[in-house]
C-alpha positions as CSV (number, residue, x, y, z in Angstrom):
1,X,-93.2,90.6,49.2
2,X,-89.9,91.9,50.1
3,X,-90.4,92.3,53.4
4,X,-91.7,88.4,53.6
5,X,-89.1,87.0,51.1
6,X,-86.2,88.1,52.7
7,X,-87.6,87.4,56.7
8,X,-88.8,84.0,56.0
9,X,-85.4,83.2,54.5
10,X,-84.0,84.2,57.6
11,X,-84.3,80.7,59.4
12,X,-83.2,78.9,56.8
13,X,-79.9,80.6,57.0
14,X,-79.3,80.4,60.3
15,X,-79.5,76.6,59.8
16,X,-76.8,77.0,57.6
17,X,-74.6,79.2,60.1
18,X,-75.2,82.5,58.8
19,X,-77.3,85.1,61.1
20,X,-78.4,88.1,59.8
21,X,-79.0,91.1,61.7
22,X,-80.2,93.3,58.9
23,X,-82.6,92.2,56.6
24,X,-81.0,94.2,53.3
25,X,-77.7,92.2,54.1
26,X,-79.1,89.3,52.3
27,X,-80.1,90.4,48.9
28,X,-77.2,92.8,48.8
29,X,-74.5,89.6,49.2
30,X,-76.3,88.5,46.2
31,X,-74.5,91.2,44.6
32,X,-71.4,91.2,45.5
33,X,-68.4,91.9,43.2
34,X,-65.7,91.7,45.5
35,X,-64.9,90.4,49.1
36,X,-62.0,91.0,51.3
37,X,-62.0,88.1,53.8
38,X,-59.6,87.1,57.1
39,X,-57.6,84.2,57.0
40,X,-57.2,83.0,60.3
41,X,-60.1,81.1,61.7
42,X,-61.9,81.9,58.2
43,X,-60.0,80.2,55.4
44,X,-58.0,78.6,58.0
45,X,-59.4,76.5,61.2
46,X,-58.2,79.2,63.8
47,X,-56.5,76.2,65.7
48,X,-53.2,77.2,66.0
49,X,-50.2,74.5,66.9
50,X,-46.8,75.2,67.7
51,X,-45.0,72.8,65.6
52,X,-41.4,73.5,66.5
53,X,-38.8,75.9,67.6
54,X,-35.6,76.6,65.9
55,X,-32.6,78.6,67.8
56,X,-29.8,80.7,66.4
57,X,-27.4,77.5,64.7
58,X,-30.5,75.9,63.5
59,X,-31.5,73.7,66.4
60,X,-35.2,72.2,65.9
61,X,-37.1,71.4,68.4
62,X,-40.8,69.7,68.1
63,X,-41.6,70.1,71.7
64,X,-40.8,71.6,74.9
65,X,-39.8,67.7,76.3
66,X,-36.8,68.3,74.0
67,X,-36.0,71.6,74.8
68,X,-36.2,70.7,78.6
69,X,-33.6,68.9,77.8
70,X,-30.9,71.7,77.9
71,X,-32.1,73.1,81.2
72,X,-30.6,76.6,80.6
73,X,-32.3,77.3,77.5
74,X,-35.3,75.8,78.7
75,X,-35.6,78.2,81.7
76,X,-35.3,81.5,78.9
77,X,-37.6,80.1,76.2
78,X,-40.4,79.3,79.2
79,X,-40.2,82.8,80.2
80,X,-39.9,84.3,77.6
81,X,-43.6,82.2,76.5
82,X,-45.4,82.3,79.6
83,X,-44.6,85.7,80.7
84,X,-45.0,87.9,77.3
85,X,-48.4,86.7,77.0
86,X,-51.7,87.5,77.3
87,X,-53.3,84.3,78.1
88,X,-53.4,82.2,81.2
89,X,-54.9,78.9,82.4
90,X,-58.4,78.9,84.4
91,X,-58.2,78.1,88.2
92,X,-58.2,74.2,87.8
93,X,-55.5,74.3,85.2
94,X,-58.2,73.1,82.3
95,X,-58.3,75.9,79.6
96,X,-56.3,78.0,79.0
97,X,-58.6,81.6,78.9
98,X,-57.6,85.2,77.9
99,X,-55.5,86.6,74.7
100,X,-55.4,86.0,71.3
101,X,-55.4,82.2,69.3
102,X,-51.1,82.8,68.9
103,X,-51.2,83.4,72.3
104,X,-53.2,80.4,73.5
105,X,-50.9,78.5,71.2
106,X,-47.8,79.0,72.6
107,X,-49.1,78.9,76.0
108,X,-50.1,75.2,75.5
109,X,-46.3,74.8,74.2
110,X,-45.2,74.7,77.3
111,X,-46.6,71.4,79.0
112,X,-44.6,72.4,82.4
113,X,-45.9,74.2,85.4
114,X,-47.0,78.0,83.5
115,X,-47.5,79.9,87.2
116,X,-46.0,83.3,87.0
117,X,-44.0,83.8,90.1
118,X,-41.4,86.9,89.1
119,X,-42.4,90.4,89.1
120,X,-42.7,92.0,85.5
121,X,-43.4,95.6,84.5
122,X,-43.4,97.8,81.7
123,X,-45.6,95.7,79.1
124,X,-46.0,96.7,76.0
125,X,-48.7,94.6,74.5
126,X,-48.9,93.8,70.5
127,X,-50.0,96.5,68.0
128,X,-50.1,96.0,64.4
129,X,-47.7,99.4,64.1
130,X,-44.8,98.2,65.9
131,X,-45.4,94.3,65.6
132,X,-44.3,93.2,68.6
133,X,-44.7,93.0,72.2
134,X,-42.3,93.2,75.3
135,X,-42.6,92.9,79.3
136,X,-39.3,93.0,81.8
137,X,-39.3,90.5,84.0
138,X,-37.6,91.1,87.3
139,X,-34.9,87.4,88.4
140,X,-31.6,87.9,89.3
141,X,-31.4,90.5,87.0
142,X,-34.5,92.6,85.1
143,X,-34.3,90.8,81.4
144,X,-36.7,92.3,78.5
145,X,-38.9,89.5,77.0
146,X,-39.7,90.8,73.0
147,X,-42.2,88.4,70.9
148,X,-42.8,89.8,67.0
149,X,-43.0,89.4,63.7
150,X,-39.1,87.8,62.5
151,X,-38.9,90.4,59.8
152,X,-38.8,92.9,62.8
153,X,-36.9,91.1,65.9
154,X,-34.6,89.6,63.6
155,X,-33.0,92.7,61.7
156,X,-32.1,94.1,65.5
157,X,-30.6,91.0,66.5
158,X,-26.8,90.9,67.0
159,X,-26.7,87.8,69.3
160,X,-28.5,84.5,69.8
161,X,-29.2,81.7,72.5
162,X,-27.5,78.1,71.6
163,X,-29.0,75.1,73.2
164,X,-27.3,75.7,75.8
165,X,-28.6,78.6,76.8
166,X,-25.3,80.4,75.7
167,X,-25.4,84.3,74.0
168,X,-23.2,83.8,70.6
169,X,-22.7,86.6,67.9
170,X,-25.6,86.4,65.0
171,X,-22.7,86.4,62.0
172,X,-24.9,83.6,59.9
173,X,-28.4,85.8,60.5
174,X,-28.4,86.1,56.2
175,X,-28.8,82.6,56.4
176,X,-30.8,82.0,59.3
177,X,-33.3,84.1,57.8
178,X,-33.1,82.6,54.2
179,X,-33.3,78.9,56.3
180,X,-36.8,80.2,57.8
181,X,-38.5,81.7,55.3
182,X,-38.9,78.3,54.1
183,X,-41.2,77.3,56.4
184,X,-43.2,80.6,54.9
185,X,-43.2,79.0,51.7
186,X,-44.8,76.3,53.4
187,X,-48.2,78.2,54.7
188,X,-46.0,78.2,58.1
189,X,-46.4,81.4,60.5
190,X,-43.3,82.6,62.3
191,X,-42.9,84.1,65.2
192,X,-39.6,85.5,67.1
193,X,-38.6,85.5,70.2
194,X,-35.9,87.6,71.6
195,X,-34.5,89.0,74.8
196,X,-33.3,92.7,75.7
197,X,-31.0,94.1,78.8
198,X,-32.0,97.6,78.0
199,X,-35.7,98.4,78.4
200,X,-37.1,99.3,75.0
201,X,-38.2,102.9,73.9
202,X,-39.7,102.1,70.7
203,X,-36.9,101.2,69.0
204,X,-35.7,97.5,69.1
205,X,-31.8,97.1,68.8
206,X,-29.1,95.1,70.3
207,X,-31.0,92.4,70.9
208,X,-30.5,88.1,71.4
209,X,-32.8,85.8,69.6
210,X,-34.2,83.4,72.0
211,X,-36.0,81.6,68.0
212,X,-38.2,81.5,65.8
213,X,-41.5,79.8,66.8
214,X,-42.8,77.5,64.2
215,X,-47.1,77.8,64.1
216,X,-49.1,76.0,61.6
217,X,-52.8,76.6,61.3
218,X,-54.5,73.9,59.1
219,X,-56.8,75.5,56.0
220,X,-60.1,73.8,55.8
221,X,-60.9,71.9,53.2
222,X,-64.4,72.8,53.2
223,X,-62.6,76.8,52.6
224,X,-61.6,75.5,49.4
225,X,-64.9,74.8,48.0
226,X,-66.4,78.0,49.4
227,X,-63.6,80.2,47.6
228,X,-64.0,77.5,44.4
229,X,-67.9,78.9,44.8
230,X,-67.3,82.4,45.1
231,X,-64.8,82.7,42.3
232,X,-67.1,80.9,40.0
233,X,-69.7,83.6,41.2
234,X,-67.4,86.1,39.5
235,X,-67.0,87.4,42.7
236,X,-63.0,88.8,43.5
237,X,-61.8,87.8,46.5
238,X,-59.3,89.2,48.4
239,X,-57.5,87.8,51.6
240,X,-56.6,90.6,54.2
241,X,-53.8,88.9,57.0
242,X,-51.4,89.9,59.3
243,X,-49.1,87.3,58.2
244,X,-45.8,87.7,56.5
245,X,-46.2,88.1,52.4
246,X,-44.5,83.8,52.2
247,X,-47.3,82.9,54.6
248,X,-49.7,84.6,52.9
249,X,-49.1,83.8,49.7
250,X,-49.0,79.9,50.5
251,X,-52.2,80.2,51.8
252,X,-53.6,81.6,49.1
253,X,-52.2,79.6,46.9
254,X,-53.6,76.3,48.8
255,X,-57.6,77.6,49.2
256,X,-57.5,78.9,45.3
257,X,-57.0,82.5,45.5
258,X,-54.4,82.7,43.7
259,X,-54.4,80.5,40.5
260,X,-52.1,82.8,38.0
261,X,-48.7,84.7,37.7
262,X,-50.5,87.9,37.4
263,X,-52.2,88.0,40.7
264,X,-51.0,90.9,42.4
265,X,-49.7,90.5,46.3
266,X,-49.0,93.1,48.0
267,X,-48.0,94.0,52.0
268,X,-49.4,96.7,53.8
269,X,-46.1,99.2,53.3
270,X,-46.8,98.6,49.5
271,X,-50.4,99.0,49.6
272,X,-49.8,102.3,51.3
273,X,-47.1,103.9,49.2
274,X,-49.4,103.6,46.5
275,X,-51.9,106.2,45.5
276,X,-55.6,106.0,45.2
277,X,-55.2,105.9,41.3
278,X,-52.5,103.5,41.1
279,X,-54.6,101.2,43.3
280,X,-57.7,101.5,41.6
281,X,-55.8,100.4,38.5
282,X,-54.4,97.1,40.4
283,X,-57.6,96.6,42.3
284,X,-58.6,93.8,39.5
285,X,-55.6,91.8,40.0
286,X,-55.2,92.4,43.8
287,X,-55.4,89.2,45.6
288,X,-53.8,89.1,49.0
289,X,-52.7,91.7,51.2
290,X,-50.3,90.5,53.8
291,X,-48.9,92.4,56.9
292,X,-51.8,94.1,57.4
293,X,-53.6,97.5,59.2
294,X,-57.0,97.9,60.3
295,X,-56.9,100.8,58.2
296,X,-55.8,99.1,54.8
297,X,-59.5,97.7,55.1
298,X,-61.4,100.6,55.2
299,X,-59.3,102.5,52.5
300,X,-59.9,99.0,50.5
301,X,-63.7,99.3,50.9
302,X,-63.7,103.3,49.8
303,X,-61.3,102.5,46.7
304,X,-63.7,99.7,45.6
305,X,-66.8,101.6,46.4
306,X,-65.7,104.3,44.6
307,X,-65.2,102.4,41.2
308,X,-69.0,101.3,41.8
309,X,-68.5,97.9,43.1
310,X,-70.8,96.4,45.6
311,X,-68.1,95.2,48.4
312,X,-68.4,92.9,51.1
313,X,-66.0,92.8,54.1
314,X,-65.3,90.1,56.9
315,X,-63.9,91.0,60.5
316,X,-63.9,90.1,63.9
317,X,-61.9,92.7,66.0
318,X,-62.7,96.6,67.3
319,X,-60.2,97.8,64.5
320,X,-62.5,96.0,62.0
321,X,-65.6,97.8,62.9
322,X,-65.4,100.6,60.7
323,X,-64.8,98.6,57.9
324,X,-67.5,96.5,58.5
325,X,-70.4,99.9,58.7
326,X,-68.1,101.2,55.6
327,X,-68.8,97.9,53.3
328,X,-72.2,97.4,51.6
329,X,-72.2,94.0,53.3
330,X,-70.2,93.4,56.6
331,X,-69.7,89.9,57.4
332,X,-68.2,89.3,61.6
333,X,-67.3,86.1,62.6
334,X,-69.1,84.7,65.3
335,X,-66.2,84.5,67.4
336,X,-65.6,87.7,67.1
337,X,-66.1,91.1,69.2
338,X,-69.2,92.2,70.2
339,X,-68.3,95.8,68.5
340,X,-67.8,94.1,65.1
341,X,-70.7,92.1,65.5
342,X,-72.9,95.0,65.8
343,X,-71.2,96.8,62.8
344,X,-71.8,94.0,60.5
345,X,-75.1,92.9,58.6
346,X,-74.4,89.4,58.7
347,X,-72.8,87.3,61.5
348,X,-71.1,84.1,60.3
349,X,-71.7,82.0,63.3
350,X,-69.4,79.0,62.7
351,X,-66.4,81.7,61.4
352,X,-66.3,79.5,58.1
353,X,-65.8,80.7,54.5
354,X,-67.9,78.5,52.8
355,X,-70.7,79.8,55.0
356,X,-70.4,83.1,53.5
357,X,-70.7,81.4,49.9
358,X,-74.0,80.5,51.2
359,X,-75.0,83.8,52.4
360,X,-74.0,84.8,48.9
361,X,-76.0,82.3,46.7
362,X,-79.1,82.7,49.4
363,X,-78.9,86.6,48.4
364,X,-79.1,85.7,44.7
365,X,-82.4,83.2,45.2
366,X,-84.1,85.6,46.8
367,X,-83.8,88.5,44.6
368,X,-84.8,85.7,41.9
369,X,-87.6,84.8,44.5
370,X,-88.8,88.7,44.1
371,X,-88.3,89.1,40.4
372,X,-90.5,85.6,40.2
373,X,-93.1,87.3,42.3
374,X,-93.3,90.2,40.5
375,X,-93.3,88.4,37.1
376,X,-96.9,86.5,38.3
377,X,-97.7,89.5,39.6
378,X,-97.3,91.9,36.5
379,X,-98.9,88.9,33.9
380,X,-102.0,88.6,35.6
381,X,-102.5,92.4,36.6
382,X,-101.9,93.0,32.8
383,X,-104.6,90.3,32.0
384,X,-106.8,92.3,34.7
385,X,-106.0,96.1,32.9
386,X,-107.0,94.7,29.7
387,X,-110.2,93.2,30.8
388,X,-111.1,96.3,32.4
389,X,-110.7,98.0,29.5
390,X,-111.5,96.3,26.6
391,X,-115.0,94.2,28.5
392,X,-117.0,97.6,29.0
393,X,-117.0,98.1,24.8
394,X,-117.7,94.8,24.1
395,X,-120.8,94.5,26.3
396,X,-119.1,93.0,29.4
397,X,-119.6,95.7,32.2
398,X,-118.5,93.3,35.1
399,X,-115.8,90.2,34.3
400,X,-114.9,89.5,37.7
401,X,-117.3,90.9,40.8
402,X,-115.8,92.8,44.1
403,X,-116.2,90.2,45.9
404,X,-114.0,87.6,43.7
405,X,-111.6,90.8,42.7
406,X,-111.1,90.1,46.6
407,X,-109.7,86.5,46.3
408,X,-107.9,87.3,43.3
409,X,-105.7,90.0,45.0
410,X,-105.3,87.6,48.1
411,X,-104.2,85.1,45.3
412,X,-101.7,87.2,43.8
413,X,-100.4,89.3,46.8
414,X,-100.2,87.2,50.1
415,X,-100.4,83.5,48.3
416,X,-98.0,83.8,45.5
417,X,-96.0,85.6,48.1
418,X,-95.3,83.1,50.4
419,X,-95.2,80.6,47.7
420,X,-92.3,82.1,46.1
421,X,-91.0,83.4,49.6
422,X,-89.7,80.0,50.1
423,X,-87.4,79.0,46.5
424,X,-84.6,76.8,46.9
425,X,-81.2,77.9,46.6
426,X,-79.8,76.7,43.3
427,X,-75.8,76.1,43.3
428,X,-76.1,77.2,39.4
429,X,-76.9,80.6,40.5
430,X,-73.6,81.2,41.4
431,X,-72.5,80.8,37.9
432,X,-74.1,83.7,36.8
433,X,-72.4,87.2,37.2
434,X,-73.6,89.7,40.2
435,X,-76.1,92.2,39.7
436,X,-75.1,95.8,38.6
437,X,-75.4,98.3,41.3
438,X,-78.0,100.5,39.4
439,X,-79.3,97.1,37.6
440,X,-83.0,97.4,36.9
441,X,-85.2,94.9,39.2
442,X,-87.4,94.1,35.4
443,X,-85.0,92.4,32.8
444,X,-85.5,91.7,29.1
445,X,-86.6,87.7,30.0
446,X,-89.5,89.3,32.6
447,X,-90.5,91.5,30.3
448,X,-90.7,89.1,27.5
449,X,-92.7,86.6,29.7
450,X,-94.8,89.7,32.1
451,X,-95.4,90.9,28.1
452,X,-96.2,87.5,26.1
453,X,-98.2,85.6,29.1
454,X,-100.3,88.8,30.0
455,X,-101.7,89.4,26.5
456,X,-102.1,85.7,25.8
457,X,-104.2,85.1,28.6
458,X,-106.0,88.2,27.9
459,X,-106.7,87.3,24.4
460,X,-107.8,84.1,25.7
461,X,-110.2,85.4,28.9
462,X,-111.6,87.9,25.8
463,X,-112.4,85.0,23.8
464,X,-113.7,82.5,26.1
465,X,-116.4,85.7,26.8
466,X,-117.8,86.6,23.8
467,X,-116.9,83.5,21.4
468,X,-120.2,81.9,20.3
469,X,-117.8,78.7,20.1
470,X,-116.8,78.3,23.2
471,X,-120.4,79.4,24.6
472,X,-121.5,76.5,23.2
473,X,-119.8,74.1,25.7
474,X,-121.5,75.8,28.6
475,X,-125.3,75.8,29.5
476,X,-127.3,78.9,28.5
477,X,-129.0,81.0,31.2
478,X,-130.1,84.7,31.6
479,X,-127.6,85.7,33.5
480,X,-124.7,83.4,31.8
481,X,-124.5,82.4,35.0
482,X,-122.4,79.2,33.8
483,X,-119.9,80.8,31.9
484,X,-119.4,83.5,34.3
485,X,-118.7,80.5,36.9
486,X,-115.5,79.0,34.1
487,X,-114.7,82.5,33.5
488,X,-113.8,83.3,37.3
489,X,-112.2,80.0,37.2
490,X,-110.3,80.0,34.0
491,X,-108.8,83.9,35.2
492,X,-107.5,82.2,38.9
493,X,-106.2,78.8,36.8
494,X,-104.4,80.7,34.8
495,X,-102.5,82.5,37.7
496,X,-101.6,79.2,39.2
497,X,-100.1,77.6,35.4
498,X,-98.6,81.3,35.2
499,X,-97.2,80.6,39.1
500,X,-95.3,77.2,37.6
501,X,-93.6,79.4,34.4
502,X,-92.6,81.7,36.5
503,X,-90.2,79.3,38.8
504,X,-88.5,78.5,36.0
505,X,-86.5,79.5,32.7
506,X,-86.5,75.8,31.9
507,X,-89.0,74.3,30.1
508,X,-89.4,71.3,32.5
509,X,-92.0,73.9,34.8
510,X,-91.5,70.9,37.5
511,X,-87.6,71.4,37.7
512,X,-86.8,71.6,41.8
513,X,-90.5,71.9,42.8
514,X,-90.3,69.0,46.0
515,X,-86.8,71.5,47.3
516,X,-90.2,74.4,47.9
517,X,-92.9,72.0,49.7
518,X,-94.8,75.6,50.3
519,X,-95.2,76.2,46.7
520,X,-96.9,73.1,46.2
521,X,-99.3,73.7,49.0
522,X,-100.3,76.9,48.4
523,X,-101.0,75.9,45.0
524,X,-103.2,73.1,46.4
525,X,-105.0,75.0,48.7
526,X,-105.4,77.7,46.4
527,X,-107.2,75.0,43.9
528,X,-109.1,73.4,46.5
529,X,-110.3,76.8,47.5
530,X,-111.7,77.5,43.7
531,X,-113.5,74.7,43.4
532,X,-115.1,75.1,46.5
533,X,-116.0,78.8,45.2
534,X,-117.3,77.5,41.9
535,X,-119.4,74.6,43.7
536,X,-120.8,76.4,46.5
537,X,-120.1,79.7,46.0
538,X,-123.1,80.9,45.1
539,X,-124.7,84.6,44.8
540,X,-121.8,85.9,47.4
541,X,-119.3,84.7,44.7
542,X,-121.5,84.9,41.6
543,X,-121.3,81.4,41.1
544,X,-123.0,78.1,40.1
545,X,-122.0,74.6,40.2
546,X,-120.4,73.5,36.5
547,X,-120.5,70.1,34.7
548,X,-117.5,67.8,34.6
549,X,-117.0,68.8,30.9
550,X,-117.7,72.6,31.1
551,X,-115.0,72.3,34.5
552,X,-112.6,70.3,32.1
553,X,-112.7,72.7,29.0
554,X,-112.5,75.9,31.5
555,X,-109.7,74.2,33.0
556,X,-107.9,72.8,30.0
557,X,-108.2,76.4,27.9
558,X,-106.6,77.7,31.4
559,X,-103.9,74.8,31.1
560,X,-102.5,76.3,27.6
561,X,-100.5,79.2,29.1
562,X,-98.1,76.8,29.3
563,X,-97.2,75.4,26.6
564,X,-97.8,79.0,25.1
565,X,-94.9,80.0,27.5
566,X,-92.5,76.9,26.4
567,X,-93.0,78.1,22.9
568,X,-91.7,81.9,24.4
569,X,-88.9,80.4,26.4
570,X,-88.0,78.5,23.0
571,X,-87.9,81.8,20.8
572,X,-86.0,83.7,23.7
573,X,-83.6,81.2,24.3
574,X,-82.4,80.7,20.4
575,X,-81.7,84.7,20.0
576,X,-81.0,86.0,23.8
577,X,-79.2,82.6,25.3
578,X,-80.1,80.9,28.6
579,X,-81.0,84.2,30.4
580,X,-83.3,83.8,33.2
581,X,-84.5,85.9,36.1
């Protein structure tokens, strides 16, 4: 059942953007208590758009058309873009290929001609350590091009370009950097640029600002739902982003993940100068992590997996990777690396958070979808063990024959199965709070209804044997041929009424039944099948054809495990609440 449940569920999430790669993946999302996610391209679109540049006395420009303008500064903030980068355009000048999204950004800044026609050596790409990058280009003189995070090229800056492409002291850099975090406030990224004459050796001084680039990278709105989903899943989420700790917490702030004054945010220098006790204590309140390593995830996963929570993780890069094998549920984006992708359980195809809300609430319906199984499966089995039992002493040595045994199993085995295999994903499951790691797959409401249902429609399959009143409604033969014929109905009827409680905690057994067309089938071929058996059965099934009225009272007797079950559901409700499967 697991095995079917869980593959068969499988194409109707990748309808809905979500691939997974290991079966397990899904009912362990169900189960989530807390999930570090990305920002960029996740909670965010992933387009990014240079909005403006601002230069050392608070010039703003919106495009390059204005800063071409001032042809001096022009000709340093062009190379300083197009050569410090990793990306390029294709042959015929169409897309723009290679490097990161902030890359490919900046590159389609500049609206000019992009070729690269000086020499350049000594690169130094980007690394989340130093957080920056740097490449000499070779003109009339060799000139060090530096691109980073503000917080690191500004604090080594003792100069700056003005419009006119003129070096001027940095005496208002207080300021400048008060004027810019602004933007950060804003859900604005930042980026400086800066030139060197000295070729760097890990350590950035002396430097000129070139400015600060503005980026804006539009949240989606559908992100804001998804987080809206997950939090009322009481599922902590955590965003994990390279941004500065403004940026971040604007972010945040806008998709819902932070909503109080005591939500904790924290940079990556912070996170790290704490120990592992002093972060499990904040780990509850911990809701964005900004300037962050590809470590910081993995030590995030261990802390949480060491105070027992189930934790799911989202990545896209190489760094991500262990992470991703670390975390009970690794989500990569589908954008992402092929390393990651093959570290993770789940691939989230369209890089979008609400799709991993989904993945989430398709985890929960099919862990209901086994408990419903095994609920069907456990009534009627009980029925069966008390038959077997109790028949032989009351002069009953064989209730049900191999043969129809046969049909019965393939009722409650490879039917039901698929019947409940295919359960619709309810949105008010993710109002209910995860599963406990070491949580027990039977719960009090199974056990009531496995319990109630399985000695009720024993009592009854007893009764409708050896009552002299309810012999009376069938024709009398030798072999009570006729009332053997209800009997092996009435004990497959009352696995299909059991089927409908089972779907259900509401009393309304109907509730959602057109979202799973395959229960509704199986439950009419299953019916069709049994009358077929009853009718034309014959000595293979032990059967002979009934009457309208002995099929209707067989059928009807068969029909009150229902309301029997309402009357349960009633009595459970008033002293254990609205507790379901």
């Amino acid at each position: 059942m697991i095995t079917l449940v869980l593959s068969s569920n499988m194409k109707r999430m990748l309808k809905n953007n979500v691939l997974v790669r290991k079966l397990t993946g899904i009912e362990t999302a169900g189960s989530l208590n807390i999930l570090f996610t990305d920002k960029t391209g996740t909670l965010t679109k992933g387009k990014l758009e240079v909005i403006g540049l601002i230069n050392g006395n608070y010039k703003e420009f919106n495009n390059e058309l204005e800063v071409s303008k001032y042809s001096k500064y022009h000709d340093i903030v062009k190379k300083s873009i197009i050569y410090n980068n990793a990306s390029s355009y294709n042959e015929s000048k169409t897309k723009i290929i290679g490097g990161n999204v902030t890359d490919k950004a900046l590159l389609a800044f500049i609206t000019s001609d992009t070729s690269k026609t000086l020499k350049t050596s000594n690169y130094i790409p980007f690394s989340s350590k130093y957080k920056y990058s740097s490449i000499v280009v070779e003109d009339k003189e060799k000139i060090n091009f530096i691109k980073g995070s503000p917080e690191k090229i500004l604090s080594s800056c003792n100069y700056y370009y003005d419009e006119f492409g003129t070096k001027k002291s940095f005496t208002n850099k207080k300021e400048f950097i008060s004027r810019i975090n602004s933007y950060s406030v804003k859900g604005i990224r930042l980026l400086a640029l800066a030139t060197s004459n000295s070729r760097i050796r890990g350590n950035l001084n002396n430097l000129c600002l070139v400015g600060v680039v503005l980026i804006k990278d539009e949240v989606r709105s559908e992100a804001i739902e998804g987080v809206r989903l997950v939090k009322g899943a009481h599922i902590q989420t955590v965003m994990i982003t390279g941004d500065n700790i403004d940026t971040a917490k604007a972010i945040a702030k806008e998709v819902g993940i932070i909503d109080s004054d005591d939500d904790i945010v924290l940079t990556s220098d912070e996170l790290n100068s704490k120990s592992d006790e002093e972060l499990k204590r904040i780990l509850p309140k911990l809701r964005v992590v900004a300037r962050s390593l590809p470590q910081d995830k993995s030590r995030l996963v261990r802390i949480s997996e060491e105070l027992n929570l189930v934790v799911g993780m989202t990545g896209d890069g190489v760094n991500d990777a262990p992470a991703l094998k670390k975390a009970d549920v690794g989500f990569a984006m589908g954008s992402g690396t092929e390393v990651s992708k093959e570290a993770s359980d789940i691939v989230i195809l369209d890089d979008n958070f609400i799709s991993i809300s989904k993945a989430i609430l398709f985890g929960r319906t099919i862990f209901k979808s086994i408990r419903k199984f095994i609920i069907v499966q456990l009534t009627i089995n009980l029925c069966a063990i008390s038959l077997s039992i109790i028949c032989p002493f009351i002069g009953i040595d064989t209730p049900v024959t191999v043969i129809q045994m046969l049909w019965v199993n393939m009722v409650m085995d490879t039917l039901a199965g698929l019947a409940f295999a295919y359960e619709p994903p309810l949105l008010e499951y993710m109002n209910e709070k995860p599963k406990k790691r070491d949580e027990s797959i039977i719960n009090k409401y199974m056990v009531s209804e496995i319990l109630f249902t399985g000695i009720y429609s024993a009592i009854i399959c007893i009764l409708f044997l050896k009552s002299s009143f309810i012999g009376t409604f069938f024709r009398d033969s030798v072999d009570k041929g006729y009332l053997m014929s209800a009997f092996f109905g009435l004990f497959i009827f009352i696995d299909i009424f059991n089927s409908f409680n089972a779907r259900t905690s509401r009393l309304d057994i109907f509730a959602n039944i057109f979202d799973n067309k395959v229960f509704i089938v199986i439950m009419l071929f299953i019916t069709i099948v049994q009358v077929l058996l009853i009718y034309y059965g014959g000595s293979i099934f032990r059967t002979v054809p009934l009457t309208f009225k002995e099929f209707m009272i067989m059928f009807g007797i068969a029909l009150t495990v229902i309301p029997i079950d309402w009357v349960r559901k009633i009595i459970y409700r008033k002293y254990n609440g609205l507790e379901s499967v």
